[in-house]
N, C-alpha and C positions, 0 to 999 in steps of 0.2 A: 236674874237680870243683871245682878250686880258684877258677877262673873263675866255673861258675856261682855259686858261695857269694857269692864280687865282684860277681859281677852285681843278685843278688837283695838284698844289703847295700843298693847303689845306689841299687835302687827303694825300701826302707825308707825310706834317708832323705832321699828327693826328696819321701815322702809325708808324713814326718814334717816340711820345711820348707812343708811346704803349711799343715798344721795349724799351728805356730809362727805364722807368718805371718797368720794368719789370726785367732789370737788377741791375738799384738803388735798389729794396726790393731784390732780389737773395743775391746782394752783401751786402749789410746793414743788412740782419739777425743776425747776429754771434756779432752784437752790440746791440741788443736788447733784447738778453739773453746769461743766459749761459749755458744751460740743452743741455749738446752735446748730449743726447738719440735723441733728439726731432730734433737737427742739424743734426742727423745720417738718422735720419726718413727722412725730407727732402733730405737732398742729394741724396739718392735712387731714390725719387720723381722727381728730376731734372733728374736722367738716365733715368725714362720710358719717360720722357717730351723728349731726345733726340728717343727714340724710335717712339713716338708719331712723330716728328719732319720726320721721314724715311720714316713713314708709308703715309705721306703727299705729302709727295716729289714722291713716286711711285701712287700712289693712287690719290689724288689731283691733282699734276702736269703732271704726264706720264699716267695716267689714268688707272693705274694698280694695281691691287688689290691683292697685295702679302699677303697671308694668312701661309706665311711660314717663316716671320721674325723675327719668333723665334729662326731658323737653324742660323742664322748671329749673332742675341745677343748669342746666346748658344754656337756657335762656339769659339767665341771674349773670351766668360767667361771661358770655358775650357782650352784654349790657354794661358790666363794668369795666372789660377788658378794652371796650370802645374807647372812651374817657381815658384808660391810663395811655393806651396806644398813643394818642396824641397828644399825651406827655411824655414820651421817650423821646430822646437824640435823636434819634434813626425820623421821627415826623418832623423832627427840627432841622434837617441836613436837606431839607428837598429845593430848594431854590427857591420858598415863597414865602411870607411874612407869616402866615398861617402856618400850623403844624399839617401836613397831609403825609401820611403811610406810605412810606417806601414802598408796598406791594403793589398802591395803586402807581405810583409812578410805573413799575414795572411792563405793569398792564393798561397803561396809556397807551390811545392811538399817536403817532409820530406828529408834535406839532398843536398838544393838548395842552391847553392852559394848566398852566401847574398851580390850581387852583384847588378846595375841597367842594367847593359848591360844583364844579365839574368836568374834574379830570376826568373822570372815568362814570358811564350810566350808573345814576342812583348814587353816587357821592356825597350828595346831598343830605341822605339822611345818615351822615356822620356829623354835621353840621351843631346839631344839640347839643353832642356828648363834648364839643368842646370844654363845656364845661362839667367837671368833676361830679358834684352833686345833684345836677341832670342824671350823667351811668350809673349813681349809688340808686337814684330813687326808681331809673328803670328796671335794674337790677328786679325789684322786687316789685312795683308793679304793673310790670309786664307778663309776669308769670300768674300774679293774681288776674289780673284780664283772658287772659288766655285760658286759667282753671275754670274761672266764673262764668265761661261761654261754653265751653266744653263739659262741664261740671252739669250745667242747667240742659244741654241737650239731652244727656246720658240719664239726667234721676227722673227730670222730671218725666220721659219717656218710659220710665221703671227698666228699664237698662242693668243689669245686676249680672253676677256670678262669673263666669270665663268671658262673657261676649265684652263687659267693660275692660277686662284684660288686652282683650284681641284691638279696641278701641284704641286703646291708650297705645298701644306699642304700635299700631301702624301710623300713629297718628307723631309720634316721636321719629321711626322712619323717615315718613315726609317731609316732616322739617331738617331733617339730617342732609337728606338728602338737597331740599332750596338752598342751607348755607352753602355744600359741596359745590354748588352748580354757580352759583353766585361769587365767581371766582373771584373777577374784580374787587367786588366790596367786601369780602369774607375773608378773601386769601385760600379760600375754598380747603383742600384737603391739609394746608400748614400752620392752618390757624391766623391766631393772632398771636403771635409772639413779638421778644425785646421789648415789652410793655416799663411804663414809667413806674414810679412807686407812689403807692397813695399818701397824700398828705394830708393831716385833717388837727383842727386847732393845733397848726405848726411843728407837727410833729410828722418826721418822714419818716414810714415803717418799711424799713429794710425788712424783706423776707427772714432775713437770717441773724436778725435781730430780737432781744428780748419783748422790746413793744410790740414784734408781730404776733407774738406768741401767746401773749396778754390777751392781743384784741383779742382771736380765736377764742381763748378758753374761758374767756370773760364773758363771749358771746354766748358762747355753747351752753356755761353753765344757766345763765337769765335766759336762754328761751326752754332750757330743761324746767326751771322752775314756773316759767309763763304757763310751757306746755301743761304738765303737770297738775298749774290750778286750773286750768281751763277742762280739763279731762273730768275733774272734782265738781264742775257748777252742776246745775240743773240741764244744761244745753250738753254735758257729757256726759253725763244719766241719761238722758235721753237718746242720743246717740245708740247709746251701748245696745238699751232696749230695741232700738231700731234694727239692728245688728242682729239680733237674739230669732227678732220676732216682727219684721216689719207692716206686715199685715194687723195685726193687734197694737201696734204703735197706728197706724194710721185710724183705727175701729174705734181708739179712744181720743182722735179728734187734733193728732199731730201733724203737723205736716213735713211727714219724713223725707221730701226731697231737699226742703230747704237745711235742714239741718245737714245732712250729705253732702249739698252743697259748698256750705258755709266750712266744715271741716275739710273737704275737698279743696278747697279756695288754702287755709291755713293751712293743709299742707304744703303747697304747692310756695306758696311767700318764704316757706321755712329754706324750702329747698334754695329758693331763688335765691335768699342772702347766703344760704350754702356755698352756690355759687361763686357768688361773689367775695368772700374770704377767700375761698379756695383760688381765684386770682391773685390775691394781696399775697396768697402764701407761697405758688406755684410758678405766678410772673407767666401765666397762658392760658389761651383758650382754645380749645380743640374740639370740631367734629366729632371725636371720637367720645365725648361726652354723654352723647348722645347714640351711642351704642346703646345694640340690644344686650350685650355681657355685660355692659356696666348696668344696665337698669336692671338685671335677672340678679347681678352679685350684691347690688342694696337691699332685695327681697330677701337673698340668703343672711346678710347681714341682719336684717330683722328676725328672721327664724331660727336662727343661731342664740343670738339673745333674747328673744321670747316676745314676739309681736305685741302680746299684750301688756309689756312692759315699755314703758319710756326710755327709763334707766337700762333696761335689758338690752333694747335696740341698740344702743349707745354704743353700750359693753363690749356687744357682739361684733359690731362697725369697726373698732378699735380691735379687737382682738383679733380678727379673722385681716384685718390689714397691716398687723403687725408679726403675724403668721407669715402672710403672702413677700413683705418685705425681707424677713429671714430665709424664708427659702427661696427669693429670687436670685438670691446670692450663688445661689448652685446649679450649675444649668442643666441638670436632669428635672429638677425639680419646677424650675421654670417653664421648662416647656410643657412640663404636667400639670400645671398650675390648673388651669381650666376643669380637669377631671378632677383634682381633688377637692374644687368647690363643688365639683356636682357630686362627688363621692359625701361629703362632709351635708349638703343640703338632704340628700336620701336618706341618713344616717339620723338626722334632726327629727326629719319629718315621720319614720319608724319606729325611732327609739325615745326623742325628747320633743314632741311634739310643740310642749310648750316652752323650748328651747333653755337657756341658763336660767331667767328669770323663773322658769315654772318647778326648775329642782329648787332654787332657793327658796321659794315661798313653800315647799313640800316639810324644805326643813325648818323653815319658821315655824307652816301650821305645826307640824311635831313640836317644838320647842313651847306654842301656846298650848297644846294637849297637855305637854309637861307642866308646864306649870298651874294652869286649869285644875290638873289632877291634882296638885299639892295642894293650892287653894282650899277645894273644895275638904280637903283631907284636915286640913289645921281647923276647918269649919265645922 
């Protein structure tokens, strides 16, 4: 008994120097150079890593394969890209005491009050985000609303395996397709761009600034460790088990939709503030967000670093995006981008099913064998 307690200590904290480790280089970059381009690059890198991180938690831990976690970061980005939008010049240049988007002026009928309440149908509901702290909190929970209704149709109906897959991705379509169409109020296929910069206790975070870079990895790391403990309680044991064995999780008097739910929901927020950085860091928000390549390449992201990994998810997000930026620089490579994510995802799923995260814990458990055996040997 004593041994295994030694053993299982071991693996603690091989995984807790994984996390350290990983936060010491996050936070220690911005000392080791000073090229904010390459700081801006990363930062990004660190939001799909929380992405990565969502995609784990439903997938990995709930055993759910959300193929529409794009609607939750795309919602998150619109939501706070709202808000900065009419803090940019370009809302301040239109001829009214109110900030209103140069798009909609664009798309005004001849002779429209250059008003926000309504230039253009449905202008109105830009009205909120005037203020700042309004798009930060719809950011997030908008996408919780939106899980939590979709989340409760799918479990509690027992909804499971490929058909929640098919669910979630038609259901991210749809909405892709209401912003596209929604020309006026959206800017439809251009997005929202020339957005203002977030200010928050007086502080204005220049993309390409050190503070921007902070918030990001600040963020990243306290919901890695949020996530993390919440995987650990009793409500992520539980989970797991649902996952394994949902039938025998419900026999012994659980109710595994709620719990599905409720993780489903916490992905989904995680994403949404994804989102939302990823506007502070990128200065846009684009329809293309909500691609189906983008929501299949967060999957691969996750299965690259080991779905049942937190930290793996991360890893892989980061790694597999800072691949894609190297070779984009070369335009053979670029244009093959596409196939070698799916070359690299086939490769995962045959050969390292439990992606980076399941070779390293291979070589832990060897390392606690090793030591195990000496143990037992001095004994």
């Amino acid at each position: 008994m004593k041994l295994m307690v030694e053993n299982r200590s071991l693996g603690q904290k091989l995984d807790w120097a994984v996390y350290i480790t990983f936060f010491v280089v996050v936070l220690c970059l911005p000392l080791l150079t000073d090229d904010v381009f390459w700081l801006n690059r990363i930062s990004k890198f660190l939001v799909f890593g929380l992405l990565g991180l969502a995609i784990a938690l439903s997938w990995g831990y709930a055993g759910v394969l959300n193929l529409g976690q794009g609607l939750f970061f795309g919602l998150g980005a619109y939501m706070f890209a709202m808000s900065l939008k009419l803090k940019s010049t370009t809302s301040l240049q239109q001829g009214s005491d109110k900030p209103v988007p140069d798009f909609m002026v664009w798309n005004a009928e001849p002779g429209s009050p250059t008003e926000l309440c309504c230039i253009v149908p449905g202008s109105w509901l830009w009205l909120p985000f005037q203020s700042q702290t309004f798009g930060m909190i719809m950011a997030v929970v908008l996408p919780i609303v939106v899980a939590f209704v979709v989340g409760s149709a799918i479990f509690r109906l027992r909804v499971s395996g490929v058909y929640v897959a098919i669910i979630t991705l038609a259901l991210v379509l749809l909405v892709r397709l209401l912003i596209i169409d929604a020309q006026p109020i959206t800017n439809g296929f251009n997005g929202l761009t020339d957005l203002g910069w977030l200010k928050l206790f007086g502080i204005e975070f220049d993309p390409y600034m050190y503070e921007t870079y902070y918030l990001v990895a600040i963020s990243c790391c306290l919901i890695m460790l949020a996530a993390r403990w919440l995987v650990s309680t009793r409500a992520g044991l539980i989970l797991q088990s649902t996952r394994d064995d949902a039938n025998r999780s419900r026999y012994l008097g659980y109710d595994v939709a709620a719990y599905q739910i409720f993780f489903f929901v916490v992905s989904a927020a995680i994403a949404g503030f994804a989102g939302m950085l990823y506007v502070v860091a990128a200065e846009f928000a684009s329809p293309t967000f909500l691609d189906i390549s983008f929501s299949i390449s967060m999957v691969v992201w996750a299965a690259v670093g080991g779905r049942s990994s937190l930290i793996g998810a991360v890893i892989g997000a980061v790694l597999i995006n800072s691949i894609e930026a190297s070779v984009s620089e070369t335009e053979i490579f670029k244009e093959a981008w596409k196939l070698i994510i799916g070359v690299i995802f086939i490769f995962v799923v045959l050969l390292l099913p439990r992606g980076i995260a399941g070779v390293a814990r291979d070589f832990a458990r060897w390392l606690e064998d090793k030591h195990l055996l000496s143990t037992s040997k001095r004994g």
